[in-house]
Backbone as a ProteinNet text record, in pm:
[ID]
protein_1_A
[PRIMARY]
XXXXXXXXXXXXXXXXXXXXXXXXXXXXXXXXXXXXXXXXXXXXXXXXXXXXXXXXXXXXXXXXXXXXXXXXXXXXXXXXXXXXXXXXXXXXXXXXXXXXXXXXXXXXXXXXXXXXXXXXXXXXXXXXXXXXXXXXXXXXXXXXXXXXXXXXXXXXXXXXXXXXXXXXXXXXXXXXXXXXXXXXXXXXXXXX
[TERTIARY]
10093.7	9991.4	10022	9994.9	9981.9	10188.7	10245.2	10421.2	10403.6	10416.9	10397.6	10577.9	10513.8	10657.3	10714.5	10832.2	10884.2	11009.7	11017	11137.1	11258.3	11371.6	11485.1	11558.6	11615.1	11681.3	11784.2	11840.9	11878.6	11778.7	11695.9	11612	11530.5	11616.9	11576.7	11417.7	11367.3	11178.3	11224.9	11207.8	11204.4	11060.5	11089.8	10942.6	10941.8	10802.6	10833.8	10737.8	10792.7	10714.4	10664.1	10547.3	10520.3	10531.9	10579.8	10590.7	10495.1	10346.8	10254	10162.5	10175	10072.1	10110.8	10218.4	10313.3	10375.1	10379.7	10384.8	10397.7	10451.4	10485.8	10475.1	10397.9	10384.4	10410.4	10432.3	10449.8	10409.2	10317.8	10321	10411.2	10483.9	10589.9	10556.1	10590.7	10632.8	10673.8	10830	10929.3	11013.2	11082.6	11175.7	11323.8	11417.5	11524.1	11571.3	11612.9	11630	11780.8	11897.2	11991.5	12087.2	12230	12255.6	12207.6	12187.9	12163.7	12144.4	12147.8	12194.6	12095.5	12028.4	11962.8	12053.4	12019.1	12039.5	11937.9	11957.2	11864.8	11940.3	11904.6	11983.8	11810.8	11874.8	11760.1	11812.3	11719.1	11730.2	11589.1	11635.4	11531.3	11497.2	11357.2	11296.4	11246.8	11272.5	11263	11252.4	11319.6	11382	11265.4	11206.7	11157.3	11228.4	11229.1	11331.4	11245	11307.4	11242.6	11140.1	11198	11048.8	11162.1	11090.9	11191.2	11167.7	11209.9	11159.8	11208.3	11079.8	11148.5	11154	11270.7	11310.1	11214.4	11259.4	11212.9	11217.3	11097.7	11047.4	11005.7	10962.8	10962.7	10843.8	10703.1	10614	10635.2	10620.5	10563	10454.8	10343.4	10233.8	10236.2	10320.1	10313.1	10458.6	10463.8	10549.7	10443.7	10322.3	10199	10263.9	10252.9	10239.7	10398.9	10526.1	10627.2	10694.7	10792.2	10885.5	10965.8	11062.2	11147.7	11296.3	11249.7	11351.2	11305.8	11383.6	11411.6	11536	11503.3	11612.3	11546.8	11599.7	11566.2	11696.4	11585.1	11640	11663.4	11743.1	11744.6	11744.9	11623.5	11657.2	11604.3	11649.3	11640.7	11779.3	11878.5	11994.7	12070.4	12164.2	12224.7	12161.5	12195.4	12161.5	12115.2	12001.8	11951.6	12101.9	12058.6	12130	12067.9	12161.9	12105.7	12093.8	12005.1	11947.3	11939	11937	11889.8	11859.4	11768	11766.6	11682.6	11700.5	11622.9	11557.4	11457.2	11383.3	11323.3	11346.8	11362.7	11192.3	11178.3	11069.4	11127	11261.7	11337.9	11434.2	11519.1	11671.3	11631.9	11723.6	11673.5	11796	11921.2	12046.3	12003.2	12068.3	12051.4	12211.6	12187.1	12312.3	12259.7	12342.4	12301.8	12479	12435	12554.5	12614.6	12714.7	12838.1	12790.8	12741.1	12747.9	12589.3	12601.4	12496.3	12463.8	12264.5	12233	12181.7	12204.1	12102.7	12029.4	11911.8	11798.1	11836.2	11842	11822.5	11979.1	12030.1	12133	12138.5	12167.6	12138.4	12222.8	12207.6	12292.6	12273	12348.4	12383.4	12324.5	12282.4	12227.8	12219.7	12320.7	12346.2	12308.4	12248.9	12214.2	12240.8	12367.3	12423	12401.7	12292.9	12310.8	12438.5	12511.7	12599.9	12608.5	12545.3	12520.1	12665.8	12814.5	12909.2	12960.6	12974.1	13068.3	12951.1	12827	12741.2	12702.9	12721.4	12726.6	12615	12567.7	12480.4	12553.4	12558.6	12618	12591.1	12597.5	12545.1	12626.9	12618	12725.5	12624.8	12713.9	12681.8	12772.5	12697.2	12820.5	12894.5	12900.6	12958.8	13079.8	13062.6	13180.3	13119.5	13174	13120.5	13052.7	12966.2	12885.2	12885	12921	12954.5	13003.2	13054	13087.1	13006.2	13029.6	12914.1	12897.1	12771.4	12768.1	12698.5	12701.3	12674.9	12543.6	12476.1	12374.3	12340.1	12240	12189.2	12078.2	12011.3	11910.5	11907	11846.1	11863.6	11767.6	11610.9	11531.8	11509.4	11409.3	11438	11245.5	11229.1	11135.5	11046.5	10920.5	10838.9	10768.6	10804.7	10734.2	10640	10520.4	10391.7	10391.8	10459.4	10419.6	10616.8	10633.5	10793.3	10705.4	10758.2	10722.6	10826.5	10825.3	10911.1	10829.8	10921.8	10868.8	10752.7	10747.7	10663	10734.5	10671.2	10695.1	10573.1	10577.4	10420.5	10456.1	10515.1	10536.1	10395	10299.3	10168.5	10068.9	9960.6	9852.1	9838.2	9808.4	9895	10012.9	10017.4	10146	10177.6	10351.1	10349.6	10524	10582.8	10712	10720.7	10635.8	10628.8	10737.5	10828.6	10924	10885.1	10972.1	10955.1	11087.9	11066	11199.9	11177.6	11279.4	11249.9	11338.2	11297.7	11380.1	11385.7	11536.9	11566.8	11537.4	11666.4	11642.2	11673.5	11575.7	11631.5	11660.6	11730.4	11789.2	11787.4	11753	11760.2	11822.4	11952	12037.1	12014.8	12004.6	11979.1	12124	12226.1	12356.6	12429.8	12548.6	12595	12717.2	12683.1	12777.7	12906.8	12986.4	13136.7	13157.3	13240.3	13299	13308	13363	13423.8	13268.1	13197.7	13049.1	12975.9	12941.3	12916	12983.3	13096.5	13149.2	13131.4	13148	13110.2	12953.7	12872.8	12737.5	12717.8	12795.7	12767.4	12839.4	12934.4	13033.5	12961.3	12900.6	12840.4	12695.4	12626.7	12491.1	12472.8	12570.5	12554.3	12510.7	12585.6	12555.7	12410.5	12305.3	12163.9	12153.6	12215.8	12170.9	12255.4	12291.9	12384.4	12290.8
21269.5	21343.5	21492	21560.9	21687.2	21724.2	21701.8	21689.7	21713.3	21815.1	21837.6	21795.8	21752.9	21687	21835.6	21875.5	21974.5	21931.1	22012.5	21970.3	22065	22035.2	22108.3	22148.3	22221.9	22228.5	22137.4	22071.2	21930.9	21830.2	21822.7	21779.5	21681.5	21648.1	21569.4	21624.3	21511.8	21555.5	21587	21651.9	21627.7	21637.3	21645.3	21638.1	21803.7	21883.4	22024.7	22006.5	22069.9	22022.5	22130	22154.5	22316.2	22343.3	22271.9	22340.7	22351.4	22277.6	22305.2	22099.1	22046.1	21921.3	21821.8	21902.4	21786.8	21621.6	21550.2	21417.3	21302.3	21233.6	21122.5	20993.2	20876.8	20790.6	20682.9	20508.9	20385.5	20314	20234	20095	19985	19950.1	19860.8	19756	19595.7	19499.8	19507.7	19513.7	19469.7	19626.2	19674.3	19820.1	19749.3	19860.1	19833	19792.7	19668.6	19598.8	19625.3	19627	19594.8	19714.7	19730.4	19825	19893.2	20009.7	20068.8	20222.5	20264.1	20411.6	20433.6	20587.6	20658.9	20773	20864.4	20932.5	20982	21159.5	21258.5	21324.5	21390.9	21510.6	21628.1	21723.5	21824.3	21948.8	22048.6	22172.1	22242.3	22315.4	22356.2	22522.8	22585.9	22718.5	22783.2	22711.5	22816.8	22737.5	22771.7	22735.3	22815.7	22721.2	22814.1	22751.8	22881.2	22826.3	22725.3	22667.8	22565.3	22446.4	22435.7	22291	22222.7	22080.5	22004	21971.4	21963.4	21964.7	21792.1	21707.6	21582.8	21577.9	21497.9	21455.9	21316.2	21242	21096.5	21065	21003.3	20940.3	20782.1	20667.3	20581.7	20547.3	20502.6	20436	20343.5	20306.9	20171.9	20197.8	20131.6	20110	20067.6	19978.6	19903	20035.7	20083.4	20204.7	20330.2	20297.5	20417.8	20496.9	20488.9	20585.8	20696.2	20639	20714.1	20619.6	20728.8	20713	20600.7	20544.1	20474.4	20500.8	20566.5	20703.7	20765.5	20876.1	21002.7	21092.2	21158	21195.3	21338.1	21441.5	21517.3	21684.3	21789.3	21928.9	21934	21996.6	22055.1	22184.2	22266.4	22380.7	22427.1	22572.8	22587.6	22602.1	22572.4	22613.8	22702.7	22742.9	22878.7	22888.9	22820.9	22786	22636.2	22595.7	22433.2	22395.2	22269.2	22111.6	22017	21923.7	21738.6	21684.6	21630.8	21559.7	21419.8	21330	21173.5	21114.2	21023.5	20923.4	20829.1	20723.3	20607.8	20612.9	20484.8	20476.5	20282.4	20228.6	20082.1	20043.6	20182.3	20141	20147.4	20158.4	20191.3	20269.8	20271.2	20353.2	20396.7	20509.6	20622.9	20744.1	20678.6	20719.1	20856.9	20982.6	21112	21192.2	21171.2	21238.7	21413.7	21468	21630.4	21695.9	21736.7	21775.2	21874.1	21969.9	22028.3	22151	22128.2	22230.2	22298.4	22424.7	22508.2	22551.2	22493.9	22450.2	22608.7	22670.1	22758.4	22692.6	22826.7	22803.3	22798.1	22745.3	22751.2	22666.3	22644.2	22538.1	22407.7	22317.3	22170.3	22086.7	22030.6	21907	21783.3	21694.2	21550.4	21513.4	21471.6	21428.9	21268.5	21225	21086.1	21023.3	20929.4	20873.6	20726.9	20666.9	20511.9	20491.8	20376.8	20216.8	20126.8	20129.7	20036.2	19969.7	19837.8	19719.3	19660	19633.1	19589.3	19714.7	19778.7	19917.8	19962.6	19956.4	19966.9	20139	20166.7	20340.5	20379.7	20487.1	20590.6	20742	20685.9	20851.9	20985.8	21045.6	21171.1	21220.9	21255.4	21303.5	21410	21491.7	21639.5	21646.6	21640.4	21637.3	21545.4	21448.2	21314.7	21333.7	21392.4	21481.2	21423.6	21339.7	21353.6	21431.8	21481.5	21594.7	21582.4	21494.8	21435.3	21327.2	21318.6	21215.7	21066.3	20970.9	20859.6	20877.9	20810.6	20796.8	20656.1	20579.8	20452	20457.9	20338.8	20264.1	20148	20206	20176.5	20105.5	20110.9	20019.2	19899.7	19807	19685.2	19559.9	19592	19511.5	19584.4	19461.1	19504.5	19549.3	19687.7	19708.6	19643.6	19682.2	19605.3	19775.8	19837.9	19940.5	19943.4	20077.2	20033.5	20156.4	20233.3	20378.5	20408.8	20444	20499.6	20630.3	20739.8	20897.9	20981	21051.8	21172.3	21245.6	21351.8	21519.7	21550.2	21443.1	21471.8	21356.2	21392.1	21272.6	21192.6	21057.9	21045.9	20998.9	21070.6	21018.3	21053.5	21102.3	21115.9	21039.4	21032.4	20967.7	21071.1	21194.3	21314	21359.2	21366.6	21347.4	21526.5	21520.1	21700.5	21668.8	21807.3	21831.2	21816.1	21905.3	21894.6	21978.9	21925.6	21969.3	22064.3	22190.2	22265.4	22298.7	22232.5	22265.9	22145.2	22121.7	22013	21919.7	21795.4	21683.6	21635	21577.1	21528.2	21360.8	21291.7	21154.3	21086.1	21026.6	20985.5	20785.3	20767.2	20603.7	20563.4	20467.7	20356.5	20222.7	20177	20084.2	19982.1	19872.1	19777.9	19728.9	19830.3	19817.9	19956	19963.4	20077.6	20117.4	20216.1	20217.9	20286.6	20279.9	20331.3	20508.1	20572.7	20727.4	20702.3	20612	20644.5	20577.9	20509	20484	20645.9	20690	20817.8	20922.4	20941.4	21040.4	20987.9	20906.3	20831.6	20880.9	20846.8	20856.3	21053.6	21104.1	21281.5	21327.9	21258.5	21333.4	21279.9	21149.5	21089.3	21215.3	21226.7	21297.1	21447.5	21518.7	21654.5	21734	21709.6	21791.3	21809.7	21733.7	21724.3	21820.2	21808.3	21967.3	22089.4	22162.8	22263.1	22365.9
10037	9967.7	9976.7	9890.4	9886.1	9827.2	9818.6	9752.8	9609.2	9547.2	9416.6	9338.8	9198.6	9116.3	9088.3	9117.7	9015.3	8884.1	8823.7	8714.4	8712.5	8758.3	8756.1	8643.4	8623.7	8508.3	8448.9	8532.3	8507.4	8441.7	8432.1	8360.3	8460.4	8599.1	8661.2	8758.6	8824.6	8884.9	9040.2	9106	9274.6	9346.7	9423.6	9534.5	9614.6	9579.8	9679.8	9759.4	9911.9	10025.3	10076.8	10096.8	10125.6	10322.6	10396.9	10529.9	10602.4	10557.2	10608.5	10601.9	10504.1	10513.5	10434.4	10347.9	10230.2	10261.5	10262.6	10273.1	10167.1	10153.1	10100.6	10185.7	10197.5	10291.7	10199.5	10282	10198.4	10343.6	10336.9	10405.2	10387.8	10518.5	10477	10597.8	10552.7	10626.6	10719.6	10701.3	10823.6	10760.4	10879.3	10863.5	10822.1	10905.3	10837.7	10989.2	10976.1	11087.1	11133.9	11032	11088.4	11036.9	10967.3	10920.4	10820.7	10771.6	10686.8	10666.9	10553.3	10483.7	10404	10495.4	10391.9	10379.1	10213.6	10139.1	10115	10102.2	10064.4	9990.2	9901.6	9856.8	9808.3	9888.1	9976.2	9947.5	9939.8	9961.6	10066.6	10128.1	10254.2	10188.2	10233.4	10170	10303.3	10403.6	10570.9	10697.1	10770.8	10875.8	11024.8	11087	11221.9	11370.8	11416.5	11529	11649.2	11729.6	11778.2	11709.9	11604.1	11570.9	11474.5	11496	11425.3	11313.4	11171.2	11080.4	11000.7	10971.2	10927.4	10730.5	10758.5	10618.9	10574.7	10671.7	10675.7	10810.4	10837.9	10946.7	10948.5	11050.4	11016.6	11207.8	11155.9	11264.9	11294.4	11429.8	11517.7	11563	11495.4	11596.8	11742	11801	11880.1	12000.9	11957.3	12047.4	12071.3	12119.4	12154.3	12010.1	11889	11758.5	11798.7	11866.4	11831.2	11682	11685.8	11560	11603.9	11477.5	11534.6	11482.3	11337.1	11295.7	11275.5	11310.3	11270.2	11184.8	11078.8	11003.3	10972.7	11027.4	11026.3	11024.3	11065	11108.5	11223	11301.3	11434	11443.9	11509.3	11501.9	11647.4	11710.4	11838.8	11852.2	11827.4	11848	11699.5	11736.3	11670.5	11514.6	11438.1	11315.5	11283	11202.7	11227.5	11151.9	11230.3	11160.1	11140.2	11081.1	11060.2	11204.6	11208.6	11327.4	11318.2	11376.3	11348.7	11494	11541.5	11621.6	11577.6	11668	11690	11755.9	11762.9	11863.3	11891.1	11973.7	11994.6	12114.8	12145.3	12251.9	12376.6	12398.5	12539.5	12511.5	12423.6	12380.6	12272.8	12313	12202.7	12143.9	12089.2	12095.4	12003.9	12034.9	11937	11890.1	11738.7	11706.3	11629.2	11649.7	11567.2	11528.4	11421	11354.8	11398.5	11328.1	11401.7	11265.9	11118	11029.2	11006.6	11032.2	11034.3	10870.4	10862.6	10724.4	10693.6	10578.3	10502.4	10418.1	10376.3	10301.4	10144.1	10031.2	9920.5	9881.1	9965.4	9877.6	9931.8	9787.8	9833.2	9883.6	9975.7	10065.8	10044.6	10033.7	10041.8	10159.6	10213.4	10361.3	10349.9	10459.6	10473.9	10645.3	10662.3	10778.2	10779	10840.8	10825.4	10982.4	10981.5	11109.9	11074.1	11215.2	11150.5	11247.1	11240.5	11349.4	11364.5	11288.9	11300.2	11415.2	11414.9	11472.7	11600.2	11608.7	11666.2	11680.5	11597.4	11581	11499	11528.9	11431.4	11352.4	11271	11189.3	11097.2	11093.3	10943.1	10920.7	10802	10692.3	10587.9	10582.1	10521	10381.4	10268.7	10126	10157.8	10167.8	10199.4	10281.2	10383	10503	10630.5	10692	10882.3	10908.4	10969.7	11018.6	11156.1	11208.6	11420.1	11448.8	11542.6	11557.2	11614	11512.5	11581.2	11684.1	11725.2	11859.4	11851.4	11996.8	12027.2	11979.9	11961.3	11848.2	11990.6	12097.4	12206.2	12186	12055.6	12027.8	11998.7	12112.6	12075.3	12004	12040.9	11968.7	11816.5	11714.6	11584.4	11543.7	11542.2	11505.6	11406.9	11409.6	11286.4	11240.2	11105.5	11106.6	11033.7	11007.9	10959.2	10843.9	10895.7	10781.4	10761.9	10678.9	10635.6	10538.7	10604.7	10573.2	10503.3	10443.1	10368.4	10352.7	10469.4	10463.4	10576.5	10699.3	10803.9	10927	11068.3	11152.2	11215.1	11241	11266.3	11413	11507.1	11626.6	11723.7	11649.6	11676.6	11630.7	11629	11514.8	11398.8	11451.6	11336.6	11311.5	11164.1	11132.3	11169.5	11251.3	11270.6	11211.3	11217.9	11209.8	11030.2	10982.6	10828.9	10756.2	10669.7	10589.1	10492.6	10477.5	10375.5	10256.3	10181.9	10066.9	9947.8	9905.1	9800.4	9836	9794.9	9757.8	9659.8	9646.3	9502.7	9523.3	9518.2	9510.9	9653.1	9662.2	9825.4	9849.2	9858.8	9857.1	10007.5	9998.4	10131.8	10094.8	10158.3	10159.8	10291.6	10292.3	10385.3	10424.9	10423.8	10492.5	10480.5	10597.9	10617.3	10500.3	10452.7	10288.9	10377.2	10297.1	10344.6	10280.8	10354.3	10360.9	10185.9	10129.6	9970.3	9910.8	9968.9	9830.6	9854.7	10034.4	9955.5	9935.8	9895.5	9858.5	9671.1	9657.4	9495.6	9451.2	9558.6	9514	9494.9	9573.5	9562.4	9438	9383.9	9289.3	9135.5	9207.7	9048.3	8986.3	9131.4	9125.4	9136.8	9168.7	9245.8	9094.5	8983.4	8872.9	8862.8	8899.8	8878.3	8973.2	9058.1	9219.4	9179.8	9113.9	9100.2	9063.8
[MASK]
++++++++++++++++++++++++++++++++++++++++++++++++++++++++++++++++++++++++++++++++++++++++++++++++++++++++++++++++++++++++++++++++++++++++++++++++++++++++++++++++++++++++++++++++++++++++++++++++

């Protein structure tokens, strides 16, 4: 609620998030249990130091109201980055990127589970952004709220996103280095 449609000059719609109460929510079944890849393609309008800013978030009721993803900003250190963890109710593996984000240009932002390899990864313009790291989570969540542009690791939702988003995809498996480097070269003209 509150995410206004904008229209790009591409002709294409995105979502603008004002940094303050903007949200997008969906009630869902069952989460994403096993491997899988989200995609954002984002542009950010201000950065505050120390607070974490979410892209997409994902509830468990049954984890006292924490997250169980997180796909997010990191900021508090030199310049923010891509952020991501899990969360299983005991393990809680955290990866953060290596490339320092500015305000007003748009990024590819990729987040792959990969239950074969047992790794968590992000990718920046369809580029590595760190190196996996181990995928420590072992039971399979049941989630209740899946969020864009806030985190609900509270009963209130905090860590509210400010910038726009374009199209954001969720894959129920871990896509490979060449689908997204395919998916950025097919789409980026709409972000330019």
């Amino acid at each position: 609620s509150g995410a206004t449609w904008t229209q790009r000059t591409s002709g294409i719609w995105a979502l603008t998030y004002d940094d303050t109460d903007d949200k997008v929510t969906a009630t869902i079944a069952s989460g994403l249990s096993g491997s899988f890849t989200i995609i954002v393609w984002t542009t950010f309008t201000a950065f505050v130091d120390n607070e974490t800013k979410s892209i997409l978030s994902s509830h468990v009721a049954s984890y006292n109201n924490y997250w169980a993803i997180l796909f997010g900003l990191k900021s508090g250190v030199a310049t923010p980055r891509l952020c991501a963890n899990l969360y299983d109710g005991t393990n809680n593996p955290f990866i953060t990127g290596s490339t320092g984000l500015t305000t007003s240009t748009w990024y590819h932002c990729a987040l792959i589970r990969d239950t074969v390899a047992d790794t968590i990864a992000i990718f920046l313009n369809a580029v590595s952004d760190a190196t996996p790291v181990a995928d420590s989570t072992t039971s399979v969540p049941v989630y209740s709220v899946l969020a864009l542009g806030c985190n609900y690791r509270t009963v209130t939702p905090v860590d509210y996103f400010g910038g726009i988003m374009g199209e954001v995809l969720v894959y129920n498996r871990a896509l490979t280095v060449l689908e997204l480097q395919q998916h950025r070269l097919a789409t980026k003209w709409r972000y330019q």
